[in-house]
C-alpha positions as a LaTeX table, in Angstrom:
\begin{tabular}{lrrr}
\hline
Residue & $x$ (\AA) & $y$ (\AA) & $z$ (\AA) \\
\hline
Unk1 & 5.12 & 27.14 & 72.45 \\
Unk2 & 1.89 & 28.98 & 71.70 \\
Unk3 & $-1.00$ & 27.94 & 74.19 \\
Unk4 & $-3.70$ & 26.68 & 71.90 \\
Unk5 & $-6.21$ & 27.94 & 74.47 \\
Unk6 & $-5.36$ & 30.98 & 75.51 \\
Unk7 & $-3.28$ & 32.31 & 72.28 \\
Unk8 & $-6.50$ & 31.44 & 69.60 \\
Unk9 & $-8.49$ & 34.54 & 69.95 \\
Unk10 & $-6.29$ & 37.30 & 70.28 \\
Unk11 & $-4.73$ & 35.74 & 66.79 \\
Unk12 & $-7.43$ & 36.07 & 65.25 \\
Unk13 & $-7.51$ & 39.64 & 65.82 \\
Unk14 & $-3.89$ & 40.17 & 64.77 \\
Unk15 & $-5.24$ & 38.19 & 61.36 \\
Unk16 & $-8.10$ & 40.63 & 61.02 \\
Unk17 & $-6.15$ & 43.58 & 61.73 \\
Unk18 & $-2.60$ & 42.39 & 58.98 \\
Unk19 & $-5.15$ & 41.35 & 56.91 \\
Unk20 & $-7.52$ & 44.88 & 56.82 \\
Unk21 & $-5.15$ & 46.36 & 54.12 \\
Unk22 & $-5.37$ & 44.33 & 51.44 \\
Unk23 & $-9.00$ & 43.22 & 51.77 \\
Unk24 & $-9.96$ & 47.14 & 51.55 \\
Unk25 & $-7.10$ & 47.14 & 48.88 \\
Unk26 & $-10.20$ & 49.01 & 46.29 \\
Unk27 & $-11.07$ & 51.97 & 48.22 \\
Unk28 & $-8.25$ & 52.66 & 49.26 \\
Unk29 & $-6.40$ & 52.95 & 45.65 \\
Unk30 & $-9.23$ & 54.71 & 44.59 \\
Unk31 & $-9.48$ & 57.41 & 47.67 \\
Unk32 & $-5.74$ & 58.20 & 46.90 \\
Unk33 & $-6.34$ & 58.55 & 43.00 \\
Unk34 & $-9.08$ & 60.86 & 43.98 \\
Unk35 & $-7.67$ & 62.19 & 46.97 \\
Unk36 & $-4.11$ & 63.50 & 46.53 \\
Unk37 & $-2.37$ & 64.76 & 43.61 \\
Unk38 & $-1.90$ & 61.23 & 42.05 \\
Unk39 & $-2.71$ & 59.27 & 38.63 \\
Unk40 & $-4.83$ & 55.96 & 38.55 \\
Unk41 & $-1.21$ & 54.17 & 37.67 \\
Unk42 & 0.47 & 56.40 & 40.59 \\
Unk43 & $-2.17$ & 55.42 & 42.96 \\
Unk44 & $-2.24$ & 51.62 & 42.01 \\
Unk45 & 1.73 & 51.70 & 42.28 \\
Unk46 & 1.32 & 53.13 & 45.57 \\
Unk47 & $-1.05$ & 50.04 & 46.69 \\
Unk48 & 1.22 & 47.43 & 44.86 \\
Unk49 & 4.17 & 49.12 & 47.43 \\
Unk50 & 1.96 & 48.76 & 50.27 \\
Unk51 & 1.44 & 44.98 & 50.23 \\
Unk52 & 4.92 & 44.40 & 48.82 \\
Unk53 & 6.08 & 45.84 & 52.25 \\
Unk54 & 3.38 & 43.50 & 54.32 \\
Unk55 & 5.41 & 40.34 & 51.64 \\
Unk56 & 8.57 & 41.82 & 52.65 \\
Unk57 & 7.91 & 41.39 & 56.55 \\
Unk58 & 6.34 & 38.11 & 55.51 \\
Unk59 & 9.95 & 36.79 & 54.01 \\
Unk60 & 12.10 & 38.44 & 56.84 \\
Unk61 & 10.28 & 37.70 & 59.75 \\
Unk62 & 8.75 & 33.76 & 59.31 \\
Unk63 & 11.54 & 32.19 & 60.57 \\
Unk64 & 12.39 & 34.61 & 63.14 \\
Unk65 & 8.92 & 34.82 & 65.41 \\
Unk66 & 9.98 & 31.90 & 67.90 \\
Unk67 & 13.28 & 33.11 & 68.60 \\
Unk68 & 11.87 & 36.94 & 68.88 \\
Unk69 & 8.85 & 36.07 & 70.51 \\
Unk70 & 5.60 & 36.43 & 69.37 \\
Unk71 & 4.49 & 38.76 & 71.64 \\
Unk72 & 6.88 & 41.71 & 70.99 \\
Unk73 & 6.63 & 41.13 & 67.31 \\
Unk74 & 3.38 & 41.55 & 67.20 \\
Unk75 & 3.24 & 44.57 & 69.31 \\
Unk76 & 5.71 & 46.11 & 66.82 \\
Unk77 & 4.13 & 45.24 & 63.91 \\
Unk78 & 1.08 & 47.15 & 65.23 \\
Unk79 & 2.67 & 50.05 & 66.27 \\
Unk80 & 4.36 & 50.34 & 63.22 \\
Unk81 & 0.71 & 49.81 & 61.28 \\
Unk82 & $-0.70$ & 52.56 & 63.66 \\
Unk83 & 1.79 & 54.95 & 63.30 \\
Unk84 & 2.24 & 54.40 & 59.39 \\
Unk85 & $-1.59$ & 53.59 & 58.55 \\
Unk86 & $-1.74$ & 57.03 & 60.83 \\
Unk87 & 0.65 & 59.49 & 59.23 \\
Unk88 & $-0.70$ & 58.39 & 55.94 \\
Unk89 & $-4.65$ & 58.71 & 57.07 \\
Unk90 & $-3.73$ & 62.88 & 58.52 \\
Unk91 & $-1.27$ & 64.38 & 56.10 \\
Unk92 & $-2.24$ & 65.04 & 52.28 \\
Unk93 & 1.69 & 65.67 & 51.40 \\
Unk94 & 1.86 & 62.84 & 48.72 \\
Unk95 & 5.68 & 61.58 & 49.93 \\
Unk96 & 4.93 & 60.97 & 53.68 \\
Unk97 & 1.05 & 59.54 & 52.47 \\
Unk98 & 4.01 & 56.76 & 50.65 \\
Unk99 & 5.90 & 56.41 & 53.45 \\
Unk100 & 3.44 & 56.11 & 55.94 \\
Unk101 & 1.91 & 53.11 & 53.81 \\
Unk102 & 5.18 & 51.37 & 53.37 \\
Unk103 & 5.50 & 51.58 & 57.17 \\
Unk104 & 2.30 & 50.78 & 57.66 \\
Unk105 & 2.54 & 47.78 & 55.24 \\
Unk106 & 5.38 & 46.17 & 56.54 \\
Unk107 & 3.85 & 46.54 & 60.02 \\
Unk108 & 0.26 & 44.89 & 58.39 \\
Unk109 & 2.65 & 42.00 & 57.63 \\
Unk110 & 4.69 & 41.26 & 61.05 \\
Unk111 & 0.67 & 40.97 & 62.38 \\
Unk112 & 0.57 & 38.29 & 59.81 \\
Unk113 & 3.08 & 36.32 & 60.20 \\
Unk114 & 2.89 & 36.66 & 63.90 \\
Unk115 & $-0.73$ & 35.53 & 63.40 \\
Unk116 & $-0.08$ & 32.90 & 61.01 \\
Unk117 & 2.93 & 31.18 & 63.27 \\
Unk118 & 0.65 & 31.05 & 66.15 \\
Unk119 & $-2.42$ & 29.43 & 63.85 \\
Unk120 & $-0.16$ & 26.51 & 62.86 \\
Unk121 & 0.11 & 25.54 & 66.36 \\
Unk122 & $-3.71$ & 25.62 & 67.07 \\
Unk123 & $-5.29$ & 22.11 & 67.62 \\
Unk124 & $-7.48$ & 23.18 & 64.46 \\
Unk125 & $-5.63$ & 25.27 & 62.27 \\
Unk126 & $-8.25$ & 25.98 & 59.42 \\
Unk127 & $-10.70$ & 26.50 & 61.85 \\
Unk128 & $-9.31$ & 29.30 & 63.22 \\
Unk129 & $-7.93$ & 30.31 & 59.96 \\
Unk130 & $-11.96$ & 30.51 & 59.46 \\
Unk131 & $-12.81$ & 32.66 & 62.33 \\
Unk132 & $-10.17$ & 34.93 & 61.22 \\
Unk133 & $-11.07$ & 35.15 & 58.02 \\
Unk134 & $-14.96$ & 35.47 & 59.17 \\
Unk135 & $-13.38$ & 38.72 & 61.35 \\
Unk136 & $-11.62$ & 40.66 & 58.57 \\
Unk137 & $-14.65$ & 39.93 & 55.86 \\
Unk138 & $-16.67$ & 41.13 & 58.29 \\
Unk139 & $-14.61$ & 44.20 & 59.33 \\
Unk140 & $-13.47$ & 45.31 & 55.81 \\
Unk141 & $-17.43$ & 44.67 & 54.85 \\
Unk142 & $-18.55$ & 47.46 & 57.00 \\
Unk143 & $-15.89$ & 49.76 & 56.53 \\
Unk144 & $-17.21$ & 49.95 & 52.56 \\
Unk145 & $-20.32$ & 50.46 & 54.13 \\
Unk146 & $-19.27$ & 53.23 & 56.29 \\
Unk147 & $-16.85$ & 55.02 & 54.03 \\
Unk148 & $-18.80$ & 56.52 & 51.52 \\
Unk149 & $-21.13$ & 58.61 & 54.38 \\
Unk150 & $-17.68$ & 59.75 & 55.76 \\
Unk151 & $-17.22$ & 62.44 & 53.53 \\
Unk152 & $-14.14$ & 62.60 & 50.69 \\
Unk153 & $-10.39$ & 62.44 & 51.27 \\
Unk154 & $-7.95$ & 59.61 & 51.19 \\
Unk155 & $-7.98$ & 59.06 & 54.98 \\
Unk156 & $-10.98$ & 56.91 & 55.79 \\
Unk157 & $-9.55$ & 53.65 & 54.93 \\
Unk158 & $-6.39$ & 54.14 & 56.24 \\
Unk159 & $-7.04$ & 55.64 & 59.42 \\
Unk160 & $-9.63$ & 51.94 & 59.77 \\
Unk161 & $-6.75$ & 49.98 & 59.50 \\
Unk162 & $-5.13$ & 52.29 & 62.06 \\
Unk163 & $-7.56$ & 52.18 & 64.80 \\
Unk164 & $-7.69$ & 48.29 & 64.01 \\
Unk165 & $-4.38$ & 47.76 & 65.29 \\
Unk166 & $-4.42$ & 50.11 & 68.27 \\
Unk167 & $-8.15$ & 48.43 & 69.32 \\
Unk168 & $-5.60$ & 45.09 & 68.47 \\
Unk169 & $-3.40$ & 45.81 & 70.64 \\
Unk170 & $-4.32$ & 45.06 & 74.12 \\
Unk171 & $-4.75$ & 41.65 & 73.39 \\
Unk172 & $-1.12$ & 40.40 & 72.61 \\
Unk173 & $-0.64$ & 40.56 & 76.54 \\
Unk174 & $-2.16$ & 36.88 & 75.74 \\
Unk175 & 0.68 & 35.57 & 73.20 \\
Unk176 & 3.73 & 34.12 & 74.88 \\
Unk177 & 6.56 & 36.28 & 75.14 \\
Unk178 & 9.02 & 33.11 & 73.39 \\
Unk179 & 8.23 & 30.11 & 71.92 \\
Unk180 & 10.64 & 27.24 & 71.19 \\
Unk181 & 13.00 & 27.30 & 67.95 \\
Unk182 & 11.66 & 26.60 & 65.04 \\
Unk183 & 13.01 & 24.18 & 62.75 \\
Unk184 & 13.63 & 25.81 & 59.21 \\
Unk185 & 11.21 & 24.21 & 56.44 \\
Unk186 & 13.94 & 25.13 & 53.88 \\
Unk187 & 17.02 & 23.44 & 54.88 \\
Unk188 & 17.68 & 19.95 & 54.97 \\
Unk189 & 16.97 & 17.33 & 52.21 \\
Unk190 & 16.80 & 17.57 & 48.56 \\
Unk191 & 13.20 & 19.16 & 47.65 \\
Unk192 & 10.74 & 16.48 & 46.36 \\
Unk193 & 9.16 & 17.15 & 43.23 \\
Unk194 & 11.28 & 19.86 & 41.99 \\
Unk195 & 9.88 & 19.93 & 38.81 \\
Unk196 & 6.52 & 20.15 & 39.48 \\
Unk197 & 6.78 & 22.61 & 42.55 \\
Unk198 & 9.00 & 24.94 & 40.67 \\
Unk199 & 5.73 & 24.86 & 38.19 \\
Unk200 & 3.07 & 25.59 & 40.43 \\
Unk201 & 5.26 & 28.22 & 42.21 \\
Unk202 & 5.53 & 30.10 & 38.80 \\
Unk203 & 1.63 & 29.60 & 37.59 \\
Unk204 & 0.73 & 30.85 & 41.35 \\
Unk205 & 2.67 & 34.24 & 41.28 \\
Unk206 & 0.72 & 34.40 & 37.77 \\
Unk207 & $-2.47$ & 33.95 & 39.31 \\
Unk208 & $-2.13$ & 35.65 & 41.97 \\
Unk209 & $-0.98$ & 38.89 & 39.96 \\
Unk210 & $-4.32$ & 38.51 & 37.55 \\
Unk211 & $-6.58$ & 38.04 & 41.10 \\
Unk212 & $-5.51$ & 41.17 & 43.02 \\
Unk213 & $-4.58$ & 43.41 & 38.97 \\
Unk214 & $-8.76$ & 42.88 & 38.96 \\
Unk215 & $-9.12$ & 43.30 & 42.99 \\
Unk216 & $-7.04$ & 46.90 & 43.06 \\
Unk217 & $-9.25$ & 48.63 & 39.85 \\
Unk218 & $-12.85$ & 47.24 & 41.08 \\
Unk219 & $-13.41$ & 50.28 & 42.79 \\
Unk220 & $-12.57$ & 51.90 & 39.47 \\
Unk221 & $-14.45$ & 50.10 & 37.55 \\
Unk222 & $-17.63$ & 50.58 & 39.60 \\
Unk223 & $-17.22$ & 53.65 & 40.01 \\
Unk224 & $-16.22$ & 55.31 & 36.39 \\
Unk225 & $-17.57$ & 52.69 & 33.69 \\
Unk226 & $-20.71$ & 50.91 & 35.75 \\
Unk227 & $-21.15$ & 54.94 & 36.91 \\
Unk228 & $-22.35$ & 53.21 & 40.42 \\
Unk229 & $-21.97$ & 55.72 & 43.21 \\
Unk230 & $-19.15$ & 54.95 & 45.78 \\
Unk231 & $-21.92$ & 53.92 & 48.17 \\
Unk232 & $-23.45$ & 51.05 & 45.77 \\
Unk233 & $-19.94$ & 49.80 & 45.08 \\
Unk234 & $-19.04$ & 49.52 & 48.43 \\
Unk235 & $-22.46$ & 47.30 & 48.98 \\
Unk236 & $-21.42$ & 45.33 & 46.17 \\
Unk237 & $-17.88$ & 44.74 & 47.54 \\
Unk238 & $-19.75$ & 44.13 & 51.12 \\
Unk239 & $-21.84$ & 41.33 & 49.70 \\
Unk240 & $-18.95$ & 40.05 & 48.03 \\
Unk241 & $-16.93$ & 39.32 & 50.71 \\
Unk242 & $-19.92$ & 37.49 & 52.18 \\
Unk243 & $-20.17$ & 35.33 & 49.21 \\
Unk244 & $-16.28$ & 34.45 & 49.67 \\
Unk245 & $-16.74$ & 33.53 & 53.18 \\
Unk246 & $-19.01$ & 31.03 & 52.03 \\
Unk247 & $-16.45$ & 30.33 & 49.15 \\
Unk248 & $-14.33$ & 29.14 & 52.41 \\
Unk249 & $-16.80$ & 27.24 & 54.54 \\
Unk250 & $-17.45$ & 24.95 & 50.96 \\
Unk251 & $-13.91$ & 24.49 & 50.65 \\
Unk252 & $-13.28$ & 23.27 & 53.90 \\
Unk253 & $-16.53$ & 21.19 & 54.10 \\
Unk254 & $-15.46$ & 19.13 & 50.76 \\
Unk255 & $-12.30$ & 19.11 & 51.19 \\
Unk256 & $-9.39$ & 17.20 & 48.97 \\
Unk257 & $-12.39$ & 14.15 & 48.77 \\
Unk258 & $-12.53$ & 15.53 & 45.22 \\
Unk259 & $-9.25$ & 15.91 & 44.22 \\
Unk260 & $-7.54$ & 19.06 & 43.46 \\
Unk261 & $-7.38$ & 18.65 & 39.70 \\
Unk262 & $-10.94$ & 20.09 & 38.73 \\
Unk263 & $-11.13$ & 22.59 & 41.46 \\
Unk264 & $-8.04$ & 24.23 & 40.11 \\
Unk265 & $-7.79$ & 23.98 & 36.65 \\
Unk266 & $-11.75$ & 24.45 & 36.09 \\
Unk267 & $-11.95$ & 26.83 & 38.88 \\
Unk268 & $-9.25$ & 28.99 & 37.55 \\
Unk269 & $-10.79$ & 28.98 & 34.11 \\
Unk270 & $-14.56$ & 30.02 & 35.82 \\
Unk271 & $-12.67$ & 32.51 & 37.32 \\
Unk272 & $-11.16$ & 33.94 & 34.14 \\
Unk273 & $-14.59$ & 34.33 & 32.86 \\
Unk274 & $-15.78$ & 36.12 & 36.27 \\
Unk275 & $-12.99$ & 38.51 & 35.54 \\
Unk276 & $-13.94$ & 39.60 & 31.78 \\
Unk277 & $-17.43$ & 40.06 & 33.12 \\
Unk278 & $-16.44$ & 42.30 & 35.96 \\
Unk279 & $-13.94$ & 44.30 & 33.78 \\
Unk280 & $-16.25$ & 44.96 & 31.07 \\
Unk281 & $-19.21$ & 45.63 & 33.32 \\
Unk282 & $-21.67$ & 48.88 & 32.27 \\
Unk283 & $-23.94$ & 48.61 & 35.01 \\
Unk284 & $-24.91$ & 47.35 & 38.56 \\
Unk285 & $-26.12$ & 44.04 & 37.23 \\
Unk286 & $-22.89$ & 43.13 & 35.15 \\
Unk287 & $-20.48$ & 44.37 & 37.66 \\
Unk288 & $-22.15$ & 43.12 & 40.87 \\
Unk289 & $-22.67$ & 39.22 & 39.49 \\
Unk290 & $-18.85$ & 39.51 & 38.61 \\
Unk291 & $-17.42$ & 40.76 & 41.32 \\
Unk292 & $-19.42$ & 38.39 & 43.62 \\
Unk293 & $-19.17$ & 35.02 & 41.84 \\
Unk294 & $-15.43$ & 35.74 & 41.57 \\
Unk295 & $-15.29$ & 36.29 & 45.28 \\
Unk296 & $-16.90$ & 33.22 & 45.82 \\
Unk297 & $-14.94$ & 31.17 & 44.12 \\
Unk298 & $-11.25$ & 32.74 & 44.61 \\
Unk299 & $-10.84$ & 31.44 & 48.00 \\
Unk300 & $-11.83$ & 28.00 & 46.88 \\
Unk301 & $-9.03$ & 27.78 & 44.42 \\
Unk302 & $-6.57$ & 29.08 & 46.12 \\
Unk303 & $-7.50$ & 27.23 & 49.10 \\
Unk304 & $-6.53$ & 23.84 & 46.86 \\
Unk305 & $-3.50$ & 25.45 & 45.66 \\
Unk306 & $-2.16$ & 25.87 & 49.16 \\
Unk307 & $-3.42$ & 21.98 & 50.12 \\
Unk308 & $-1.21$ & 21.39 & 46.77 \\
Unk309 & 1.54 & 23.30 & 47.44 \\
Unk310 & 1.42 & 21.30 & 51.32 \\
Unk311 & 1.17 & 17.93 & 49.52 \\
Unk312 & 4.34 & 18.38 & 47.74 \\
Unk313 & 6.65 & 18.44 & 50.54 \\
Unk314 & 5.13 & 17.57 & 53.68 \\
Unk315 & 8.20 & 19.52 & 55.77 \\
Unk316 & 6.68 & 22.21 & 54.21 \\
Unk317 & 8.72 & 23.87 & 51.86 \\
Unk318 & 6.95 & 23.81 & 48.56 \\
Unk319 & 3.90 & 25.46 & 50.95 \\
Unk320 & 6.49 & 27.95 & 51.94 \\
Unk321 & 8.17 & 28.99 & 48.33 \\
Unk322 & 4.63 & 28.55 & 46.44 \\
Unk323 & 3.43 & 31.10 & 48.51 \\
Unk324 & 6.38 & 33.73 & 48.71 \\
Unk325 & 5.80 & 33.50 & 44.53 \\
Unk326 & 2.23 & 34.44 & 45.48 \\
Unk327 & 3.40 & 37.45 & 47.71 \\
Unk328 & 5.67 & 38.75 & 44.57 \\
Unk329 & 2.07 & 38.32 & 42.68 \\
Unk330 & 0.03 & 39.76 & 44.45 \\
Unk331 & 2.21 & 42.71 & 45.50 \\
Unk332 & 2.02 & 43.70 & 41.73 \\
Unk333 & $-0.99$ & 43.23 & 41.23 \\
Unk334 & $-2.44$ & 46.65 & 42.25 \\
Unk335 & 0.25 & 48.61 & 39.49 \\
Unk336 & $-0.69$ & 45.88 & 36.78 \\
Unk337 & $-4.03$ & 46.70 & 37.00 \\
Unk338 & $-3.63$ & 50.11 & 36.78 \\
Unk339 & $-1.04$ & 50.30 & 33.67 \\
Unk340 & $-3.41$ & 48.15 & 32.00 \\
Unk341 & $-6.24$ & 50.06 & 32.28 \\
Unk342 & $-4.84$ & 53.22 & 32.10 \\
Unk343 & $-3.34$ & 51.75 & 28.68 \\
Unk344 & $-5.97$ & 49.79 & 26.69 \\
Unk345 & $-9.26$ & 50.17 & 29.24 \\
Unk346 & $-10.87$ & 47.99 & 31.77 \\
Unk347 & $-12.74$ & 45.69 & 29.02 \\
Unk348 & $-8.97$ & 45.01 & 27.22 \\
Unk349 & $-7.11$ & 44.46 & 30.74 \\
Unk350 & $-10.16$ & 42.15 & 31.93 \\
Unk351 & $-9.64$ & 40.04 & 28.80 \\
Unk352 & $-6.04$ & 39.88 & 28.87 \\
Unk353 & $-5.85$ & 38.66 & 32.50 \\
Unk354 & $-8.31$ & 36.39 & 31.82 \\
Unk355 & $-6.46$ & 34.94 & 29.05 \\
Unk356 & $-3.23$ & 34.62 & 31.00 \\
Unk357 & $-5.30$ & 32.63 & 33.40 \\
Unk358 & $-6.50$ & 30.05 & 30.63 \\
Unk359 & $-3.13$ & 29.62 & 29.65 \\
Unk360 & $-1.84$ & 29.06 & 33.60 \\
Unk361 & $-4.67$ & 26.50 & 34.37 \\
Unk362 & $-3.71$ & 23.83 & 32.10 \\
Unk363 & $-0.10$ & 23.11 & 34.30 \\
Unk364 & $-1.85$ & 24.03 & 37.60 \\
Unk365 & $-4.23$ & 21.29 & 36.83 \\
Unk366 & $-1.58$ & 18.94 & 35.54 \\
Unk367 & 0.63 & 18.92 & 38.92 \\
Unk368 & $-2.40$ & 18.55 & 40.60 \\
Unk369 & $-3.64$ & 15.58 & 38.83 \\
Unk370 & $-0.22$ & 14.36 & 39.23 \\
Unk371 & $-0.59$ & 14.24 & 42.99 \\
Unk372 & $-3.20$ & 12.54 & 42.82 \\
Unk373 & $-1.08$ & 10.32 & 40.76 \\
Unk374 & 1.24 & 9.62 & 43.51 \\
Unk375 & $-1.22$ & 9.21 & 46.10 \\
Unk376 & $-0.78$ & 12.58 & 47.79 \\
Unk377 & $-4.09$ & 13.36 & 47.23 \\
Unk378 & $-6.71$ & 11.21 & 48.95 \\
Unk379 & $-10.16$ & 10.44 & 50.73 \\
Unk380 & $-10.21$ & 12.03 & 54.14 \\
Unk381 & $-9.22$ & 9.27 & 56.32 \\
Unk382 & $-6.80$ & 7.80 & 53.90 \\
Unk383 & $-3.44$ & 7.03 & 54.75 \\
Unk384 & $-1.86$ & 9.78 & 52.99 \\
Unk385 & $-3.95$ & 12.39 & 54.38 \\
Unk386 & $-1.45$ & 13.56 & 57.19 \\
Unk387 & 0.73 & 14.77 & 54.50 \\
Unk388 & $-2.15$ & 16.48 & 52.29 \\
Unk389 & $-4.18$ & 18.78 & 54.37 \\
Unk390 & $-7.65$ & 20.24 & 54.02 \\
Unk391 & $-7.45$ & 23.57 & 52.40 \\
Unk392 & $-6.26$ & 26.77 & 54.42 \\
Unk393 & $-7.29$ & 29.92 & 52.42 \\
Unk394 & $-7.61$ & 33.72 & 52.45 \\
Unk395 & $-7.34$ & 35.95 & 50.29 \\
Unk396 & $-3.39$ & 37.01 & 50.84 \\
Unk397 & $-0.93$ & 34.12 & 50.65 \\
Unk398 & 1.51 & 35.58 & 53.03 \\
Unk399 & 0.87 & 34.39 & 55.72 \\
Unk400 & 0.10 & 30.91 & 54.24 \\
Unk401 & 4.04 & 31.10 & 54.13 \\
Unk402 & 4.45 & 31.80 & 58.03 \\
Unk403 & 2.05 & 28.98 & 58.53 \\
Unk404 & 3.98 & 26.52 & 56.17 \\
Unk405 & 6.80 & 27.05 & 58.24 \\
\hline
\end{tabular}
């Protein structure tokens, strides 16, 4: 089993180094349409690949960490993020810039799940879900700092997510090399609330698609309708990722002593409205009050959807399919963006996400009211609260799979 002393700290760093890629998911879609020989829709298919890759390793490798052992997993995983984060960072030849990122994708996600596995075993899972989270913000903040006074070229971003991994690296000499079996959250008994999972597991690959369609054109958006310079952006997406760090530490302060109802069906539709004004910003005022107040509140929502998803089933498994729909979502996210924009313009794509959203948030909010209907969601304290966790969140459900399992 993982030692919850000794094992907390150097997971955090494997979460801050699998979850670098998508969190700087912006610049680097826009370095490669600017960078290499490549369209905005080439370039955003390019980042919907990369994190499909991470889901991939995600899927294959949840159930497998205890029985490979969590040490030489992770050590693989970061190899394979240096050495494809790496190839793609030094060469401009547009095929092995692809395959380096699909390398170094799937190796973002072993880190992942590796990290996540280990997190579900800490005495205090969300609270070193936090730290994590507190690491990577902080990390991928700087890094938009840095960028811009780096000079041009694709390679910045890639080659931080790199060096990430190899600084990561050292430390899994702390993770065990086995752990016990796991028991499979998908076998066994027939599902609970089949109807309603199977709903929120649809609405969340939905959502999830409309978060990160926004998320992988900001940089875009910033930079060629708010005509921001790359430097400005980046401080906006810095400040951003502050204001969703707080977006987690008022999540897991309230916790479910509200419900889940309001926070996800009202914060879904706030968030639509973030996304038109972000989408159809003209200038730093418009696009940096989007951006931000949809940072803020993304991780809250989705950090109730999770607790949701956990509250279903407590063996897991609704936690554990909700957010493999949520991979598939946000993995095409990046390409949707892109063809949308490309197509009809940032204002158009904003407004159709945003509408997609409204529609979504009425049956989010509806399974979560009807938890609360059947008790699953209550006071902390309350006797159903072992089954119906505080939130976990971040902005990347994948590994909110490995730590469902």
């Amino acid at each position: 089993m993982f030692a919850p002393r000794t094992a907390a700290w150097p997971l955090v760093a494997l979460f801050t180094a699998g979850y670098l890629a998508p969190y700087l998911l912006p610049t680097t879609v826009g370095r490669l349409d600017s960078g290499l020989p490549l369209s905005a829709t080439q370039a955003g298919a390019l980042g919907s690949a990369l994190l499909l890759s991470s889901a991939a390793a995600g899927f294959v490798l949840a159930s497998r960490v205890d029985r490979i052992g969590a040490r030489a997993l992770a050590r693989v995983g970061l190899t394979l993020a240096v050495l494809g984060y790496g190839i793609a960072a030094l060469t401009g030849s547009v095929p092995a810039v692809v395959l380096g990122a699909l390398i170094g994708g799937f190796g973002s996600g072993t880190a992942t799940t590796v990290a996540a596995t280990g997190i579900a075993a800490q005495p205090d899972p969300h609270r070193t879900t936090t730290v994590g989270l507190l690491g990577v913000s902080a990390l991928a903040g700087a890094v938009y700092l840095a960028v811009p006074h780096l000079g041009p070229g694709h390679g910045q971003p890639l080659a931080a997510i790199a060096l990430t991994a190899l600084a990561v690296w050292p430390l899994t000499g702390r993770l065990p090399v086995r752990t016990a079996a796991a028991h499979s959250p998908l076998g066994g008994t027939r599902l609970p609330h089949r109807r309603s999972g199977a709903v929120l597991a649809a609405t969340m690959l939905c959502w999830s698609l409309a978060q990160n369609a926004l998320w992988g054109v900001s940089g875009r958006i910033g930079l060629s309708q708010a005509h921001l310079t790359e430097a400005t952006v980046g401080a906006v997406f810095a400040v951003a990722l502050g204001a969703g760090l707080l977006g987690v530490t008022v999540a897991g302060a309230v916790g479910p002593r509200f419900g889940r109802a309001v926070p996800v069906g009202a914060g879904t539709a706030v968030i639509a409205g973030c996304i038109v004004l972000s989408a159809s910003a003209t200038g730093l005022g418009s696009f940096a009050t989007g951006e931000i107040a949809w940072n803020l509140l993304y991780p809250v929502v989705l950090s109730y959807v999770i607790g949701l998803a956990a509250c279903l089933d407590p063996r897991g498994r609704w936690a554990v399919l909700v957010g493999s729909a949520s991979s598939l979502g946000t993995a095409a996210g990046p390409l949707t963006g892109s063809v949308l924009s490309a197509q009809a313009g940032f204002p158009v794509m904003g407004a159709v996400l945003a509408v997609g959203l409204l529609v979504i948030a009425v049956p989010m909010a509806v399974v979560a009211s009807r938890a609360g209907r059947w008790g699953l969601v209550t006071p902390r304290g309350g006797a159903a609260h072992q089954h119906c966790p505080a939130p976990l969140s971040g902005r990347e459900t994948a590994p909110d799979v490995a730590t469902a399992a």
